[in-house]
C-alpha atoms as one frame of an Amber mdcrd trajectory, in Angstrom:
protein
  15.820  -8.406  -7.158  14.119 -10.306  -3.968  11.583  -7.985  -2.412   9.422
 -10.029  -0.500   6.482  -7.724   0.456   3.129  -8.381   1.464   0.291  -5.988
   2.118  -3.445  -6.644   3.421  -6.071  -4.284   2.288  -9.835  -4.102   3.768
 -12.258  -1.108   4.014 -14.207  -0.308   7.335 -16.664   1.448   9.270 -15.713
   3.416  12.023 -17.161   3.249  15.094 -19.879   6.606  16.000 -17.538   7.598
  18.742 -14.116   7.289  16.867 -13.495  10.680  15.362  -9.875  11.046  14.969
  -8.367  13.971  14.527  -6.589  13.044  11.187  -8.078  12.412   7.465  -5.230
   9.809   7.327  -2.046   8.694   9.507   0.973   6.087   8.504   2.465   4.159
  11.421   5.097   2.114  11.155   6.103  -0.208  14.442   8.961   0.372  16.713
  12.317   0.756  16.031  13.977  -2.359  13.577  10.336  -3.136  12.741   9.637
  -4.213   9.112   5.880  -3.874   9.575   4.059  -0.280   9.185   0.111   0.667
   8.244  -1.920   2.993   6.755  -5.192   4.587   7.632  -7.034   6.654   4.941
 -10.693   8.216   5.627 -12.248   7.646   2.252 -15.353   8.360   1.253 -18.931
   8.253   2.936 -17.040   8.492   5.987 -15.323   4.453   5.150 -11.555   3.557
   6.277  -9.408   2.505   4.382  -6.737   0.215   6.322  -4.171  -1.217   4.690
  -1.178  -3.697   6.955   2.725  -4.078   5.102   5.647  -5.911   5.636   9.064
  -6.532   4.331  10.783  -9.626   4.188   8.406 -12.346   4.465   6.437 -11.827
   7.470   2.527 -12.952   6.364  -0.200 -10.623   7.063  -3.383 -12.156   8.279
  -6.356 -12.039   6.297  -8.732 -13.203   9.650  -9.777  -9.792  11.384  -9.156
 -11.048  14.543  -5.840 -12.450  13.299  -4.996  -8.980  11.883  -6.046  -6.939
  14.424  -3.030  -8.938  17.192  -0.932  -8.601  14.228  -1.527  -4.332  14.253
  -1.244  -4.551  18.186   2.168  -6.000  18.306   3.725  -4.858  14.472   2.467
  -1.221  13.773   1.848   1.992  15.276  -0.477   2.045  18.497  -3.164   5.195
  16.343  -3.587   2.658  13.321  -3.996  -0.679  15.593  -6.805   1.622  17.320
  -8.296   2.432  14.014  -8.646  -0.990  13.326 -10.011  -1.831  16.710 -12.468
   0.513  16.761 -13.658  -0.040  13.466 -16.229  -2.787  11.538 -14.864  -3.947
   8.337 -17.612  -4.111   5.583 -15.682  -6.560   3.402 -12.693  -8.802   3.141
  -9.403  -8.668   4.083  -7.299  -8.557   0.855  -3.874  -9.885   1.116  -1.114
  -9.442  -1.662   2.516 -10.740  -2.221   5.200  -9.133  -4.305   7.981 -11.499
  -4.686  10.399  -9.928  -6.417  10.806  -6.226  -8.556  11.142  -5.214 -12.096
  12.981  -2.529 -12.796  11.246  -1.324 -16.448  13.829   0.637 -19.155  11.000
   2.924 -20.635  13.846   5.170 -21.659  15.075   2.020 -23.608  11.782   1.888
 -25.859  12.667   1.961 -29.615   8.538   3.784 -30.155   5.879   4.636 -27.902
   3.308   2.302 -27.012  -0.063   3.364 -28.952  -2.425   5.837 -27.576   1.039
   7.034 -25.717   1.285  10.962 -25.128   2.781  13.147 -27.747   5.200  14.172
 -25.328   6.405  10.482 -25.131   6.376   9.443 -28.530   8.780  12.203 -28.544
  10.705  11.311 -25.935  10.540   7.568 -27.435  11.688   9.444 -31.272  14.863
  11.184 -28.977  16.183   8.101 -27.328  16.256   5.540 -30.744  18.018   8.462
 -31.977  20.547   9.717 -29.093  20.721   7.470 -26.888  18.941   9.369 -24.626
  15.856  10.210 -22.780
């Protein structure tokens, strides 16, 4: 199945006089919009930002890039995150292409190391035909 997504990733320091009122907000942009982002305070007071989008629309990877993509694609409280923020790393962008949809009720054993529970569960299945 085509999925076509694309995240960006990067971790930042807020600016002293950002306190938001939130330990984390999702935003996703206006109505029809296949864009959305998510702001997670992490620790030693860090964001974590992270930028997604559906159907092959790119995220930047260039901050200043990203941040015009957050002011016109996503929610107005995570594009301010971002703006008022320093990141202390990269962007990270990533690209799913297509899913897999996995049968794990369809295994004949277990992988090793699995739970008891689903060596079970794997035991059940070879012999019903189901999970």
């Amino acid at each position: 199945m085509h999925a076509d997504v694309r995240y960006a990733s990067l971790v930042a320091e807020p600016d002293p006089a950002f306190e938001p009122e939130w330990l984390g907000v999702v935003g996703q942009g206006g109505p029809g919009s296949t864009a959305g982002g998510v702001v997670l305070t992490v620790e030693n007071g860090l964001l974590h930002l992270s930028f997604g989008s559906i159907g092959g629309t790119p995220i930047p990877t260039d901050p200043v890039e990203l941040q015009a993509f957050a002011d016109r694609a996503v929610a107005p409280v995570v594009a301010e995150a971002l703006r008022r923020s320093t990141p202390v790393g990269p962007v990270r962008a990533f690209r799913v292409r297509r899913t897999t949809r996995r049968h794990y009720d369809r295994l004949r054993d277990a992988p090793a190391g699995s739970s008891p529970s689903a060596t079970r569960r794997a035991r059940r299945t070879r012999s019903t035909g189901r999970a």
